[in-house]
C-alpha positions in Angstrom: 26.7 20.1 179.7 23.4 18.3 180.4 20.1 20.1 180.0 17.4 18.5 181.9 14.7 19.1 179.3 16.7 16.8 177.3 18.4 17.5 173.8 17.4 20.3 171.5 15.6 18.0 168.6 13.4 16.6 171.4 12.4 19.9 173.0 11.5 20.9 169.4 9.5 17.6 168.6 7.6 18.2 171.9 6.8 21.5 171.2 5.6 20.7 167.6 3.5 18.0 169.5 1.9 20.5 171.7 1.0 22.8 168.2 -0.6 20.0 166.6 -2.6 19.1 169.7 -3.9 22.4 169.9 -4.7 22.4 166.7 -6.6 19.7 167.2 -8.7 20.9 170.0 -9.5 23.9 168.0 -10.8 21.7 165.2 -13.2 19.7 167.9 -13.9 23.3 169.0 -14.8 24.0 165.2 -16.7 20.7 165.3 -18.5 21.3 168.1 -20.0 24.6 167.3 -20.5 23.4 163.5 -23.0 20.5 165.5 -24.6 23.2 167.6 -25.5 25.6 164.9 -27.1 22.4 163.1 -29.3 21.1 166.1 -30.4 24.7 166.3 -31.1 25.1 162.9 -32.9 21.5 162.8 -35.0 22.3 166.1 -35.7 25.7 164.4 -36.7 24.2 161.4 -38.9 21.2 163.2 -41.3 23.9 165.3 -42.0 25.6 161.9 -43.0 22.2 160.1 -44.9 21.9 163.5 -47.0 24.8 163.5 -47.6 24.1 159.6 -49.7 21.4 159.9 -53.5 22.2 159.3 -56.2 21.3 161.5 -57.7 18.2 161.2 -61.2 17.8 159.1 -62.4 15.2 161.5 -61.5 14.2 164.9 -60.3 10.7 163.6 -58.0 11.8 161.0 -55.8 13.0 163.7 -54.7 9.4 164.5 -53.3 8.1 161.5 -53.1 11.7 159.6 -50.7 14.3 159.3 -53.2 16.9 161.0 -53.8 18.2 164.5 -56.9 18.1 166.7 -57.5 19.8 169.3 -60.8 19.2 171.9 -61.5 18.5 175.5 -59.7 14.7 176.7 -60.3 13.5 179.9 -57.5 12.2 182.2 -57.5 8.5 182.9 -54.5 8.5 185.5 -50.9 9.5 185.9 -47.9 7.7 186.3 -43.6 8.5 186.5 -40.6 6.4 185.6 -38.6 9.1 183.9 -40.5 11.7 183.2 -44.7 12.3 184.2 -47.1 10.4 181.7 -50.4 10.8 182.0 -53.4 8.2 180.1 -55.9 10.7 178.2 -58.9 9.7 176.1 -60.2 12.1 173.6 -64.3 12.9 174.0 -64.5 12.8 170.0 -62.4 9.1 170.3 -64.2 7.4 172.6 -62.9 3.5 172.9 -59.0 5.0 172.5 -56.3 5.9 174.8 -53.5 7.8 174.4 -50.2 8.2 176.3 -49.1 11.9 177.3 -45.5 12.2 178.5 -44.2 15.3 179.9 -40.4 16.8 179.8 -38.9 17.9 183.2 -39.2 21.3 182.7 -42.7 21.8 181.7 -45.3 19.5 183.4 -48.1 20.7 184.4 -49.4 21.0 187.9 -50.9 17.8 189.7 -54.6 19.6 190.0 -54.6 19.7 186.1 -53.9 16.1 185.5 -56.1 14.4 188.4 -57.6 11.1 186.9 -61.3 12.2 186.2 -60.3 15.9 184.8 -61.3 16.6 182.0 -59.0 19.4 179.9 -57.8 20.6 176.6 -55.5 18.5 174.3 -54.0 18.3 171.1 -53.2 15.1 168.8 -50.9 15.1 166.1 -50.7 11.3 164.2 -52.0 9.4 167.1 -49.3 11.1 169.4 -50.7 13.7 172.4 -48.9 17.2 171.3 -50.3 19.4 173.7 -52.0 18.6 177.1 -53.5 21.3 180.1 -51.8 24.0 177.9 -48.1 22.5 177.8 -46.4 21.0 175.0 -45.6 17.2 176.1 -42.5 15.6 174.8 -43.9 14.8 171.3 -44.2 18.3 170.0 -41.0 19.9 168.7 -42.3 23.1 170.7 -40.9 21.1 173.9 -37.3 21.5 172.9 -36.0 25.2 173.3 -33.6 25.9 170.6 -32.7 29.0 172.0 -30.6 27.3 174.4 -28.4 25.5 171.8 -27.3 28.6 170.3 -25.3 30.6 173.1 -23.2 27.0 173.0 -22.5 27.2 169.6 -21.2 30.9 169.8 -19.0 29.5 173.0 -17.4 26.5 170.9 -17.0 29.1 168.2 -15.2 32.0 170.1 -12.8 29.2 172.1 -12.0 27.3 168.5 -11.1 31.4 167.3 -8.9 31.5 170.3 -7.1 27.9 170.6 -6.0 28.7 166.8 -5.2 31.9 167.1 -3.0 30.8 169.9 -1.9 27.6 167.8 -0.6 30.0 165.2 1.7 32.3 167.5 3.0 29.1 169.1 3.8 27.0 166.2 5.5 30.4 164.6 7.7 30.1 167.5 8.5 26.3 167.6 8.9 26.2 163.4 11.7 28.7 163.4 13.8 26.6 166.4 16.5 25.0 164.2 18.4 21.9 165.9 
């Protein structure tokens, strides 16, 4: 009599193949939560350094120094390829210009940033942290780790279930004898 899933040794190697595949996606699943709980720890641990640094003794030690100043900067003009940048010079650096750039989700409004405007800012070794009140893309306050987290728990949770699944099914396919 023919069976059309084929003989019994083959139905067993596929289903063994199915047990080690899903054991395998649980391990990415593993991997992928083990990366997420990383980058949240390394975000966490980057905004803590960040807030560390001292205040700069003088203006100028803020360009080459691992110290932040903060004073008013005037805006020199705007531009966008990718993301908003705006040209700022410091009133305590006069004869240098910095570059500003601004993630998606936190620019600040066009009225702030006219050319002419003169506003609050923040430099961190020659790099603008903090511009109009919002971190720009330099300053590890930019990135939210908060948002990595929830993804980490999710990998975490689906790698639980894809072995606890793997185990019932390869309990099952193990015990077929030929």
């Amino acid at each position: 009599m023919l069976n059309r899933l084929g003989p019994p040794g083959s139905r067993q190697r596929a289903a063994r193949y199915q047990v080690l595949f899903a054991i395998g996606v649980g391990v990415l699943a593993l991997v992928a939560s083990a990366g997420s709980f990383i980058l949240y720890f390394q975000f966490k641990a980057n905004i803590a350094a960040y807030q560390s640094i001292p205040r700069c003794a003088s203006p100028g030690d803020a360009v080459s120094s691992a110290c932040r100043y903060s004073g008013p900067a005037q805006i020199l003009g705007t531009s966008r390829t990718d993301q908003l940048r705006a040209s700022v010079q410091f009133s305590a650096l006069r004869g240098q210009t910095f570059t500003a750039r601004f993630p998606k989700n936190g620019e600040p409004g066009s009225s702030v940033l006219a050319a002419g405007t003169i506003t609050e800012g923040e430099l961190l070794s020659g790099k603008v942290t903090r511009l109009a009140g919002k971190p720009t893309s330099d300053n590890p306050e930019s990135t939210s780790p908060d948002s990595i987290l929830p993804l980490g728990w999710a990998f975490l949770v689906g790698a639980l279930v894809v072995f606890g699944l793997s185990v019932g099914l390869a309990r099952v396919n193990w015990r077929i004898k030929d």
